[in-house]
C-alpha positions in Angstrom: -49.3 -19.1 -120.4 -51.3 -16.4 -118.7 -52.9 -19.0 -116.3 -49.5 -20.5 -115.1 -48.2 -17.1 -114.9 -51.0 -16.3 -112.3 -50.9 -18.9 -110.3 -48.3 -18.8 -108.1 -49.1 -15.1 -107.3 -52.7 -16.4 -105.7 -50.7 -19.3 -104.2 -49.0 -16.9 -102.5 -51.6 -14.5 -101.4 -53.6 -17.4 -100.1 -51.9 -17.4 -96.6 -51.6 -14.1 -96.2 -55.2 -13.3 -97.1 -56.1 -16.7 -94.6 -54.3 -15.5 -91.9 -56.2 -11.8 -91.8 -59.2 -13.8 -91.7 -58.4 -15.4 -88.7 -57.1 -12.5 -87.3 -60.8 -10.6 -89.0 -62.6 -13.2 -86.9 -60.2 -13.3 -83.3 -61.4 -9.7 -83.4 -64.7 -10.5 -83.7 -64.7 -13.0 -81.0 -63.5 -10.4 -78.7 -66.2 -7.7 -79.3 -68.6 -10.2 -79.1 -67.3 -10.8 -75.8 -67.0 -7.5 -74.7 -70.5 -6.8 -76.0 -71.9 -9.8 -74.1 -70.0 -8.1 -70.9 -71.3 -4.4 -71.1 -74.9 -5.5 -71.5 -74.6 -7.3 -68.6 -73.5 -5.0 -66.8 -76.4 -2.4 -68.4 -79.1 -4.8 -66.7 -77.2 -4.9 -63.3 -77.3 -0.8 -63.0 -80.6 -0.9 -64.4 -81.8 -3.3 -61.5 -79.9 -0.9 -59.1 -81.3 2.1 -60.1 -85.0 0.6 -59.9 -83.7 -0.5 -56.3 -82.3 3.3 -55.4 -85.5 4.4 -56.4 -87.6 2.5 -54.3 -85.6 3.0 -51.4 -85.8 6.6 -52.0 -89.5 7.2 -51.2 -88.8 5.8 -47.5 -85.5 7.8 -47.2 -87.1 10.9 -48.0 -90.0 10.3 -45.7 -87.8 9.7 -42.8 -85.7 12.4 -43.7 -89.4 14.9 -43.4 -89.9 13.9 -40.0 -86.2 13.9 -38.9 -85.8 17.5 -39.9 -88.6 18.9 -38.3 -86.8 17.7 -34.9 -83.3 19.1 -36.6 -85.0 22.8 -36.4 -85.7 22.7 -33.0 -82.2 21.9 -32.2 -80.8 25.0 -34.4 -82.8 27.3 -32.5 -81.5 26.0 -29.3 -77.8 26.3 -30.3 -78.4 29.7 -32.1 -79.9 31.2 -29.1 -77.1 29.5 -27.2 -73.7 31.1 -29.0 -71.1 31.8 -26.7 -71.3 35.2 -25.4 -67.0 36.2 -26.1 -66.2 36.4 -29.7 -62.8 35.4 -28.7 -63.4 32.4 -27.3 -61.4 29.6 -29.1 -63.4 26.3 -28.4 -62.2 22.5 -28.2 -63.4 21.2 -31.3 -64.5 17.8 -32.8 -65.2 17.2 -36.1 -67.6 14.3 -36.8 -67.9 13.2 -40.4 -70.7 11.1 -41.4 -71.3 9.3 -44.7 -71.5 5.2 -44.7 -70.2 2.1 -46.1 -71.4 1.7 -49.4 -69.7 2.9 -53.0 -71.2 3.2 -56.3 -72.9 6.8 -55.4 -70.5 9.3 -57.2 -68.3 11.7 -55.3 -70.6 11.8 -52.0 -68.3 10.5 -49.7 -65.3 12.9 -51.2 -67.5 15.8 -50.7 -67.6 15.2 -46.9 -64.0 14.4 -46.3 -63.1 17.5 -48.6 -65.5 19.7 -46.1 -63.9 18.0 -43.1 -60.1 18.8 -44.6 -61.3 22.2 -45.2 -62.6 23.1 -42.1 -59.5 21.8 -39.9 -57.7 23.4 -41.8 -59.5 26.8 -40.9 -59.7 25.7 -37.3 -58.1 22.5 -36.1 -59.7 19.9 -33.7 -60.0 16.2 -33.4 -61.8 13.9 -35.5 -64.7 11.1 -35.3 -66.1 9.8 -39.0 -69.0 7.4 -39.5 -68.6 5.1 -42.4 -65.6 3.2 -43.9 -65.5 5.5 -47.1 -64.8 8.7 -45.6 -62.5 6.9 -43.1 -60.3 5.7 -45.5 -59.9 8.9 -47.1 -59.5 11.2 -43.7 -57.2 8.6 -41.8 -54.5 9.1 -44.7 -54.7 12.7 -44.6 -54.7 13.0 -40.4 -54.4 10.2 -39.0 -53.1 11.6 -35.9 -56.6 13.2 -35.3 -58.4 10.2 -35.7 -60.5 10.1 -32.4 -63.2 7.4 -32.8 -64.7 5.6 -35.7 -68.2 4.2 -36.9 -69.3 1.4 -39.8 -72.4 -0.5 -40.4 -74.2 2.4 -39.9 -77.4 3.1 -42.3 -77.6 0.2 -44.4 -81.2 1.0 -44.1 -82.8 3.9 -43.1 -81.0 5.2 -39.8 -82.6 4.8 -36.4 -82.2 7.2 -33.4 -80.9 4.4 -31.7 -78.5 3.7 -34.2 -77.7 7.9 -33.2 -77.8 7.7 -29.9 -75.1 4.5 -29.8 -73.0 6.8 -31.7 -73.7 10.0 -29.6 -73.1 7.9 -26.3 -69.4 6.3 -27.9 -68.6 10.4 -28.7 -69.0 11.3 -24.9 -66.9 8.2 -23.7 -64.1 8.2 -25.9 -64.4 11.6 -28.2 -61.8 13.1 -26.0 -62.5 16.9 -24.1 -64.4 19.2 -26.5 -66.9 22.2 -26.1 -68.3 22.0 -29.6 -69.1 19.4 -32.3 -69.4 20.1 -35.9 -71.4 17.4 -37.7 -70.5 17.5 -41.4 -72.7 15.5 -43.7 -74.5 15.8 -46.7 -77.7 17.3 -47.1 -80.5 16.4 -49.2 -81.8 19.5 -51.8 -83.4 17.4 -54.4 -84.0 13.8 -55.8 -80.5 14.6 -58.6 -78.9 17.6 -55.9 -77.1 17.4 -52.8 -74.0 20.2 -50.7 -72.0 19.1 -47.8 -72.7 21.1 -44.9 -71.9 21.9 -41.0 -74.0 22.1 -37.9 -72.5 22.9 -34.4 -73.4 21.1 -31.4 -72.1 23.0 -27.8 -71.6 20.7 -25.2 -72.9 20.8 -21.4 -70.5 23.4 -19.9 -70.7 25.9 -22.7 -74.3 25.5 -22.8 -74.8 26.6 -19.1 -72.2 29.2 -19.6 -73.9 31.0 -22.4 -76.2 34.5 -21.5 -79.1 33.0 -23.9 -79.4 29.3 -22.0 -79.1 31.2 -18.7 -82.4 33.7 -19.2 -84.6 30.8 -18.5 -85.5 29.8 -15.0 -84.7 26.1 -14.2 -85.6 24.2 -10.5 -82.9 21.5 -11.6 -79.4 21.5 -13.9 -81.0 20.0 -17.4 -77.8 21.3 -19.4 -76.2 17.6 -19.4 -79.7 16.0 -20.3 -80.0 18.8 -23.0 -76.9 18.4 -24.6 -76.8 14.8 -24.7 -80.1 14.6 -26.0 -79.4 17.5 -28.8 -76.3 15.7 -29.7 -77.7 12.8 -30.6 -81.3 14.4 -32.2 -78.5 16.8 -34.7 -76.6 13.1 -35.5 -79.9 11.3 -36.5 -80.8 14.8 -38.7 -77.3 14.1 -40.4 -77.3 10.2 -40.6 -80.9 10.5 -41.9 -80.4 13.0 -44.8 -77.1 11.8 -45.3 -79.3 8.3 -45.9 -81.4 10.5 -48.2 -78.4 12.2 -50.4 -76.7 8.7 -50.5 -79.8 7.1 -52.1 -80.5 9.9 -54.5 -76.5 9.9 -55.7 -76.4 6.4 -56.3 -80.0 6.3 -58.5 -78.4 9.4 -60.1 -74.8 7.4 -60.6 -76.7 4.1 -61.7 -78.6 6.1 -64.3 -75.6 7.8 -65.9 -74.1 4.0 -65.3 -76.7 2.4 -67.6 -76.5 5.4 -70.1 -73.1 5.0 -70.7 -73.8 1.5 -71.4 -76.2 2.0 -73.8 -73.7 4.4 -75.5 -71.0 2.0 -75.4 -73.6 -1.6 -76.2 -74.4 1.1 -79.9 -71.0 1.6 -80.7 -69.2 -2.0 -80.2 -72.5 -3.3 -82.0 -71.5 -1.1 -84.9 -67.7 -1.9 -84.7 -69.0 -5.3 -84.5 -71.1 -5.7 -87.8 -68.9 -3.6 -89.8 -66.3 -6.6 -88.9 -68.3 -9.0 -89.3 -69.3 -7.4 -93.3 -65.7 -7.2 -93.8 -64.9 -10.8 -93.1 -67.8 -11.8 -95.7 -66.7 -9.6 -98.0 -63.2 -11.2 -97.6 -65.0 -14.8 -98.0 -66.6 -13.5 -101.4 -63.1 -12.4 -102.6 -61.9 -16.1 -102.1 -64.3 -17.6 -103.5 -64.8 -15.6 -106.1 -61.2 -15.6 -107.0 -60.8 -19.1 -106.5 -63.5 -19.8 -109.1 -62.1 -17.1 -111.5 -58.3 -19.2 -110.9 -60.2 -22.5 -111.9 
């Protein structure tokens, strides 16, 4: 009597208890998957941080000997300042970051500078690099003067600066000062957005300090030019640098994350995978205990 009475309970229970085991091991099947997925992707940040950090030993040395010729151009503009504080310049603003993604917020912290500053003082605009273009041609599109890409795939060239400086004189529109925002390089996990000013040939003859020193011939145009594109090459250069450094840095927390996230689907994973034994045992263990 006790036996029949059983039975049809378990008869009943069987498909229930069959169907969460399917579902036990669908679940399964799709951590494993996922699992599979993130450790992938763990090597392929892995790979590109080793990469970042190879190219950063020859970004950083270019970036030494670009910045000594980036101090010789400050003194030149500082001793060059306009001589009326109320002089209200044409300005241009001329962005620079690059192409590429997966390095953080580098690119943001350019076009936020850029926003910032026009905001301050308005002027037109020239960007170098699709990132920051994309971001300041939304936001003023109606400032957009000129544009740059496929610039600094590797490390910049000063003929890759002087293209650019040469495109700014032809089709930058009338100005009497560039501001060059970029970011610069403080250390191999730091970087800040910053400005440098660039006077053009007219204001540069006009000012007291450019004026003290005795010259047979006008070299003001030659100057300028010249300065222009020597303070782009600084920028593009330890923009390069900062880039590099960003995207190791991005990589790194990239591949940490992983690991974080491989250690806990492996744990969801073989507590599911215990529970769908423990489920078998219960079958046949109550199957034998029916017979």
């Amino acid at each position: 009597m006790f036996s029949r009475a059983i039975r049809p309970a378990l008869s009943s229970a069987a498909p229930l208890r069959g169907a969460q085991q399917q579902h036990g091991m669908a679940t399964l099947r799709e951590i494993e998957s996922r699992l599979k997925s993130v450790k992938n992707i763990e090597k392929i940040t892995k790979s590109m941080k080793v990469v970042a950090s190879t190219k950063l030993t020859r970004a950083e040395r270019a970036m030494r000997e670009a910045k000594k010729y980036g101090a010789a151009n400050n003194e030149i503009f500082q001793h060059s300042k306009p001589d009326s504080p109320d002089h209200k310049p044409k300005i241009l603003y001329l962005g620079i970051s690059s192409d590429g993604g997966l390095c953080g917020g580098i690119h943001s912290s350019v076009s936020r500078l850029v926003k910032k500053e026009m905001a301050e003082a308005p002027g037109s605009l020239a960007v170098v690099g699709d990132k920051s273009k994309a971001q300041l041609s939304r936001a003023m599109p109606q400032s957009l003067k000129v544009s740059f890409s496929s610039v600094g795939k590797d490390v910049p060239t000063f003929t890759e600066a002087s293209a650019i400086a040469d495109e700014i004189m032809k089709n930058g529109g009338e100005w009497d000062e560039i501001r060059i925002v970029s970011n610069h390089y403080l250390s191999a996990i730091s970087y800040e957005s910053r400005m440098v000013s660039v006077i053009s040939a007219e204001s540069l003859r006009e000012s007291a300090g450019f004026n003290r020193y005795e010259m047979e011939e006008d070299v003001s145009k030659d100057l300028a030019e010249f300065a222009l594109a020597n303070a782009i090459y600084t920028a593009l250069v330890e923009g390069h640098a900062a880039e590099i450094s960003a995207r190791r840095t991005a990589m790194e927390n990239a591949s940490n994350n992983a690991l974080d996230m491989i250690g806990s689907l492996q744990l969801k994973y073989n507590r599911g995978r215990q529970a769908v034994i423990t489920n078998e045992l219960i079958d046949i263990i109550t199957g034998a205990s029916a017979l």
